[in-house]
N, C-alpha and C positions, 0 to 999 in steps of 0.2 A: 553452515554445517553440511554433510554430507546429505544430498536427497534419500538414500536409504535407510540413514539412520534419522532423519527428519521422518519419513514416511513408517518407520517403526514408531517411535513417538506418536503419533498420530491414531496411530492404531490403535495402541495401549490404552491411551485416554479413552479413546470411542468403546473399548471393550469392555473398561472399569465402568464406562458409565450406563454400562446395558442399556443404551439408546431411552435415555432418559431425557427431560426436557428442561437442562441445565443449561448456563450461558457456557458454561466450561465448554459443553458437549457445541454447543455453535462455532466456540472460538476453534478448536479444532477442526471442525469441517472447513471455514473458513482458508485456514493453515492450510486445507488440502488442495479446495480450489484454488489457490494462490499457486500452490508449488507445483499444480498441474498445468498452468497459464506459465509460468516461466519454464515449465519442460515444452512449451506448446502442443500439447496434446489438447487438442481443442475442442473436440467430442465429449473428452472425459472433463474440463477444468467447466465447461458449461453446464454438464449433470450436476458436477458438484456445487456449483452457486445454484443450483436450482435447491439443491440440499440442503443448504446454508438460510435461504430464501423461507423453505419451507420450516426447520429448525428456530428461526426468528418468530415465525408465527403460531408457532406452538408455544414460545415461550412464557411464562406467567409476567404480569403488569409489574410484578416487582423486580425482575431482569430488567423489561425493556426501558424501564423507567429512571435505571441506575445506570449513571453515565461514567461511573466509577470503573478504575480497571475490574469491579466484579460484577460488573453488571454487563449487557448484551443492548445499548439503544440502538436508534434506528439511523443514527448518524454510522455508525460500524458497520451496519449492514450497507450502505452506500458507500463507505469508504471504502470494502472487501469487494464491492461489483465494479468499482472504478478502477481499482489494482487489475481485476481479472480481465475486464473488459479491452482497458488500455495495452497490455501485454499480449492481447490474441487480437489486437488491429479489430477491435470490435468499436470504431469511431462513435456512432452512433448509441449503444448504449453506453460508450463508458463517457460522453460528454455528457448523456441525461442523468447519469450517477454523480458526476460534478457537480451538477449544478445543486443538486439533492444535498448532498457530504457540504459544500460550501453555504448553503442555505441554513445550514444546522450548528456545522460550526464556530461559537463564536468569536469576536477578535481577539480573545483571554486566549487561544490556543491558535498560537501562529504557526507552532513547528507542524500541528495534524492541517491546518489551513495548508502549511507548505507544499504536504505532499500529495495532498490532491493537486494542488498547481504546478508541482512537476508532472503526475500523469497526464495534464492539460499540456504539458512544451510539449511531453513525447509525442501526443496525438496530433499535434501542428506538425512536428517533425514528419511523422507518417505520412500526411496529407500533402508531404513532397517538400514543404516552405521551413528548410533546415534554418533559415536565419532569423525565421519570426521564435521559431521550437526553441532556437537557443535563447534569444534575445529574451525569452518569456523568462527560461530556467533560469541566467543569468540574476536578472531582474530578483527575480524568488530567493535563491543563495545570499544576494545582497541583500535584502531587505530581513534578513534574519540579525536576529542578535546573536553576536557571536556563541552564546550557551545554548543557543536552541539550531546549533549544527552540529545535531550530534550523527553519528556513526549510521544509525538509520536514516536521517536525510539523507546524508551525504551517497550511501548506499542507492538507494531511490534516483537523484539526481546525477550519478554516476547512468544509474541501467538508461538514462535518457539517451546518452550514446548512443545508444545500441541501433538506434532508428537513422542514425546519420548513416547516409550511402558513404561505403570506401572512398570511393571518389571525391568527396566532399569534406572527409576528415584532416586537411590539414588547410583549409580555410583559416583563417585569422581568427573569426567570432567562436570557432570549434575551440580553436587552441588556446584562448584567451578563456576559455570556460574549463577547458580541463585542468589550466593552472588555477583556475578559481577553486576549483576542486582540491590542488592540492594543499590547500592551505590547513594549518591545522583543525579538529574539529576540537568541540567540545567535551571534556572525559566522561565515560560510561558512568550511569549515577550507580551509587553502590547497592549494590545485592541487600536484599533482604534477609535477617536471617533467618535459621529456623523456626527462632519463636514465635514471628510475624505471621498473622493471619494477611 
């Protein structure tokens, strides 16, 4: 979706929730620092995981403890500093957020497993060694069950590209990854409806 109308969303929420100490109010700051690591604005995407950071630790026991989409654990708060980190070439912390988010995650949930292990090709990619970055991503897309490639992996393991030198993109291991890529994914699960808490 468009970053300004993501960044109007954003806002909305944080202003409904008059800076209250809900998971909703984390998941949105999160949402910020994310979209501020993909604009690279790297000043501002680092304040905001510091906000996100401190929003976690304000939160009550019975957020962090719910691992549920309504709840805010501590696995989310390393999966949001390994997005941010890996996307602003920040090697160092977003490998220690790795290790944290894969530490927590268990192997009941391969496709959240997955995408920390794509932020892990990118940062091998950045560190110059494009054929190990791919060979990892490769490896990850393969080991998925076909239902659990859905549209946000897929997304994720696309932005690994992004780290490959021009010069290096039409390599064989690149190319053979980017058709991996085009292979169908798995369909969007259905919407919820209004009634749905």
């Amino acid at each position: 979706r468009p970053q300004v109308l993501l960044q109007q969303r954003i806002d909305e929420a944080l202003s409904i929730s008059k800076g209250g100490d809900y998971a909703g109010v984390t998941t949105a700051l999160a949402a910020r620092a994310q979209m501020l690591a993909i604009m690279s604005r790297v000043t501002e995407a680092e304040d905001a995981l510091h906000d996100v950071e401190s929003a976690y630790e304000r939160l009550p026991d019975a957020a962090t403890s719910d691992t549920s989409t309504f709840g805010w654990s501590q696995v989310r708060l390393h999966h949001t500093a390994s997005f941010v980190h890996t996307r602003l070439g920040n090697l160092p912390g977003a490998s220690q957020a790795q290790d944290q988010a894969l530490a927590l995650y268990p192997a009941s949930l391969p496709r959240h497993r997955a995408l920390i292990q794509l932020h892990r090709a990118d940062c091998v990619i950045r560190t110059g060694n494009v054929t190990d970055g791919i060979g990892h991503a490769t490896a990850v897309i393969e080991g998925l069950p076909e239902t659990d490639r859905t549209m946000m992996v897929l997304d994720v393991a696309t932005s690994v590209l992004d780290g490959v030198p021009a010069g290096e993109r039409n390599r064989t291991v690149v190319r053979e990854y980017e058709a991996l890529l085009a292979l169908p994914s798995a369909p969007a699960p259905p919407a919820l409806s209004s009634g749905n808490a």
